[in-house]
C-alpha positions in Angstrom: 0.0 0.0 0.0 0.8 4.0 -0.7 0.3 6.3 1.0 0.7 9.5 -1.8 -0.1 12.9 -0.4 -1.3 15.7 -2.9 1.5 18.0 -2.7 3.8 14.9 -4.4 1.4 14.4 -7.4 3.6 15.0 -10.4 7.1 13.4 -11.2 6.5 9.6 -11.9 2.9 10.1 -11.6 0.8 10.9 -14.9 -2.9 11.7 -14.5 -5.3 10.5 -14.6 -4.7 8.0 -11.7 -7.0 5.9 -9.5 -7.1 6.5 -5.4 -8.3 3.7 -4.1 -8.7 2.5 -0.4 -6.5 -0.8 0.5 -9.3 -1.9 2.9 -12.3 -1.7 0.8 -13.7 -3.6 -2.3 -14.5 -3.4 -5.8 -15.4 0.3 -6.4 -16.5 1.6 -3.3 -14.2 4.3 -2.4 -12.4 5.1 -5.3 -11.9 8.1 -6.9 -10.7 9.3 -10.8 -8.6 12.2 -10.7 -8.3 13.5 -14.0 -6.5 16.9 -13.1 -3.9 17.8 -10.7 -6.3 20.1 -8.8 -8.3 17.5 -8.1 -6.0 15.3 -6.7 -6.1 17.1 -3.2 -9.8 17.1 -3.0 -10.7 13.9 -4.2 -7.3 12.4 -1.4 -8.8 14.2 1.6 -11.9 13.1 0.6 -11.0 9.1 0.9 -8.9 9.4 3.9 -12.1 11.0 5.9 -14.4 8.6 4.4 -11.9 5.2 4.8 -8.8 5.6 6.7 -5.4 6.7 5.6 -4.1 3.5 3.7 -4.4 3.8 0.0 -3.0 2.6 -3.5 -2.3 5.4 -6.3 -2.5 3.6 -9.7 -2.5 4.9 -12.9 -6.0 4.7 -14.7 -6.9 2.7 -17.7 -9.3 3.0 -19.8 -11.6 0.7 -22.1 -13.3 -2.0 -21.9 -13.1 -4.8 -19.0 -12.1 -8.4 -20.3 -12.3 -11.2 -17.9 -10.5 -14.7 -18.2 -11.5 -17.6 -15.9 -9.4 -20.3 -15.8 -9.8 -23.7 -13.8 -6.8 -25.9 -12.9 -6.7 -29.7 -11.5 -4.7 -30.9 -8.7 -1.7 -31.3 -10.9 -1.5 -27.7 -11.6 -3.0 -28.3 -15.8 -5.6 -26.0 -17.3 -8.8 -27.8 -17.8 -10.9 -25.1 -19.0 -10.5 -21.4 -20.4 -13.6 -18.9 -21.0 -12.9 -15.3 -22.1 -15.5 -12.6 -21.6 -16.3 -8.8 -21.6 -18.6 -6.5 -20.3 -20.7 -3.9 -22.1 -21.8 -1.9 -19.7 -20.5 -1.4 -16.0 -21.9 -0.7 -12.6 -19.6 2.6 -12.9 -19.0 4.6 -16.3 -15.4 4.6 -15.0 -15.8 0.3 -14.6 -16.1 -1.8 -11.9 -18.7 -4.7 -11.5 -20.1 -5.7 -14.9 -24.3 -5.0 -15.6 -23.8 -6.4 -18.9 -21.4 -8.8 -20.4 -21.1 -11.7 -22.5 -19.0 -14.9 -24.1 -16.8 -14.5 -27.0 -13.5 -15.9 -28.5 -10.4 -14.6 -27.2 -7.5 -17.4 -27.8 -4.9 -14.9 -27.2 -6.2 -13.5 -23.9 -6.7 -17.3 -22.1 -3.2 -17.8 -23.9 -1.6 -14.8 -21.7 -3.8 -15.5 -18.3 -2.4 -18.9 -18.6 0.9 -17.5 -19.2 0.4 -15.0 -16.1 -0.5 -18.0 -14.1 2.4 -20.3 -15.0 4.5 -17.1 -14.3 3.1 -17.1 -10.3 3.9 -20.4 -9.9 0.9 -22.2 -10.8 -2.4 -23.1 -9.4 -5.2 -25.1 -8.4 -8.1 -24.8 -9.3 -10.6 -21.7 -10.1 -8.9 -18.1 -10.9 -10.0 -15.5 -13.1 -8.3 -12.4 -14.6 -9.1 -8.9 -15.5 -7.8 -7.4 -18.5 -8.3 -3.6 -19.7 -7.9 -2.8 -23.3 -7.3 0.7 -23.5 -7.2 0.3 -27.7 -3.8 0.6 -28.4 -3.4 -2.6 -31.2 -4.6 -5.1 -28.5 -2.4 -4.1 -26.1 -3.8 -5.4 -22.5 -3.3 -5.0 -18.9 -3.8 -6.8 -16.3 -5.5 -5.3 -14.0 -6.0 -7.8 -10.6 -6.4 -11.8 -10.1 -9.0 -13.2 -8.2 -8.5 -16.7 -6.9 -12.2 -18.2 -7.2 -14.8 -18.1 -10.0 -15.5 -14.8 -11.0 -19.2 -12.9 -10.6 -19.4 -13.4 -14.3 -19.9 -17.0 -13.7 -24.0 -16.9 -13.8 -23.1 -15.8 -17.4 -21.3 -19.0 -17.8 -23.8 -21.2 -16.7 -26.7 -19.9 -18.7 -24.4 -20.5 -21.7 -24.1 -24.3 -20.5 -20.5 -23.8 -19.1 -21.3 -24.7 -15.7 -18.0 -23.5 -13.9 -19.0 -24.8 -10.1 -20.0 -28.5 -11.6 -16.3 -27.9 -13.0 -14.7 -27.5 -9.7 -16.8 -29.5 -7.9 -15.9 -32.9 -10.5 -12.0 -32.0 -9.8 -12.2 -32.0 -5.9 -14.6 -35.1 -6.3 -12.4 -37.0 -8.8 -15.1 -37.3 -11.1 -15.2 -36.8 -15.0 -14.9 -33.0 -16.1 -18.2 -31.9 -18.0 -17.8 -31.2 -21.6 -17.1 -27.3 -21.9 -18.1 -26.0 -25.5 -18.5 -22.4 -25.8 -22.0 -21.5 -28.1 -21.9 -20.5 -31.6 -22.5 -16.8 -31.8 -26.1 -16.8 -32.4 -27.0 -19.3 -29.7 -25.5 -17.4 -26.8 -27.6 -15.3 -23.9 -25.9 -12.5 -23.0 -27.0 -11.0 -19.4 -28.1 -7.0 -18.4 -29.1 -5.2 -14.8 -30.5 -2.1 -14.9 -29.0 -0.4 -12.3 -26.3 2.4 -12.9 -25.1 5.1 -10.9 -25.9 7.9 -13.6 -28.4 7.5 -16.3 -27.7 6.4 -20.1 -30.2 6.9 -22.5 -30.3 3.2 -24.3 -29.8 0.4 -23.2 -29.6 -1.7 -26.3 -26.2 -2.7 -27.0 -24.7 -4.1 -30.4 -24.1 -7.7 -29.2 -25.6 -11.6 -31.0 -28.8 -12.1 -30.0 
């Protein structure tokens, strides 16, 4: 954790960075500071609100990818689904309100690659990528060592993640994972957002 105070914004820091408490979760607490004015603000701000313990990243934008990857007790990947959200809980990001399947070899290829990096792993993790649309050019944003909140849209596909897991710490056969041709897949929206949008129609399959 950082601790950055506003008068040392500047030097290795290029705006616009993300303040975001250590001690709290997904979005709650964070803050985009797009201009060096605001830094000071939007840092007093937090520490009222949640403490003084914070991490000062740089922001990314684009959309949110998300690999999920399940490993066996001999540390092989047994399945690999890639997806992306539309829309987000935020405009900045955060928790997906909209999302769906697609093909992404490349992107399980790197999460795998990420993973084998670590050390390894058994069984569920998931990663999530930002592609800020420079030529495909991701970053990893954070790994989460479970199944990821994306997984109802992976079941009403008919890639059941938890049977997944639950076969590999039972010893019993894998089910068959086969991701949906493009026209067959269900795709997923809450309508809840922190500011309104005018449409919520989105150009995805049917």
């Amino acid at each position: 954790p950082v601790t950055l105070m506003p008068t040392e914004v500047g030097g290795d820091v290029s705006l616009p960075v993300v303040i975001k408490p250590v001690e709290e979760s997904g979005g709650k607490g964070v803050s985009i500071v797009l201009r060096a004015e605001d830094f000071g603000p939007a840092f007093a701000r937090a520490k009222a609100l949640y403490g003084d313990k914070f991490v000062v990243q740089q922001f990314i934008p684009g959309r949110t990818y998300v690999a999920t990857l399940v490993y066996d007790e001999q540390g092989h990947l047994v399945v690999a689904v890639a997806m992306r959200s539309t829309l987000t809980f935020f405009t900045w990001g955060g928790g997906g309100c909209a999302g769906e399947l697609f093909e992404a070899p490349e992107l399980l290829r790197m999460s795998d690659r990420v993973i084998q990096a670590c050390g390894g792993w058994r069984g569920p993790v998931n990663l999530e990528w930002r592609d800020p649309g420079q030529g495909g050019r991701y970053y990893v944003m954070e790994a989460n060592c479970r199944l990821n909140g994306y997984s109802y849209l992976t079941t009403m596909n008919g890639i059941e993640m938890p049977k997944i897991v639950l076969a590999l710490l039972l010893g019993k056969p894998v089910p068959t994972v086969e991701l949906p041709l493009p026209g067959k897949r269900r795709n997923f929206v809450i309508g809840y957002r922190e500011t309104p949008i005018a449409n919520w129609l989105v150009d995805v399959d049917a």
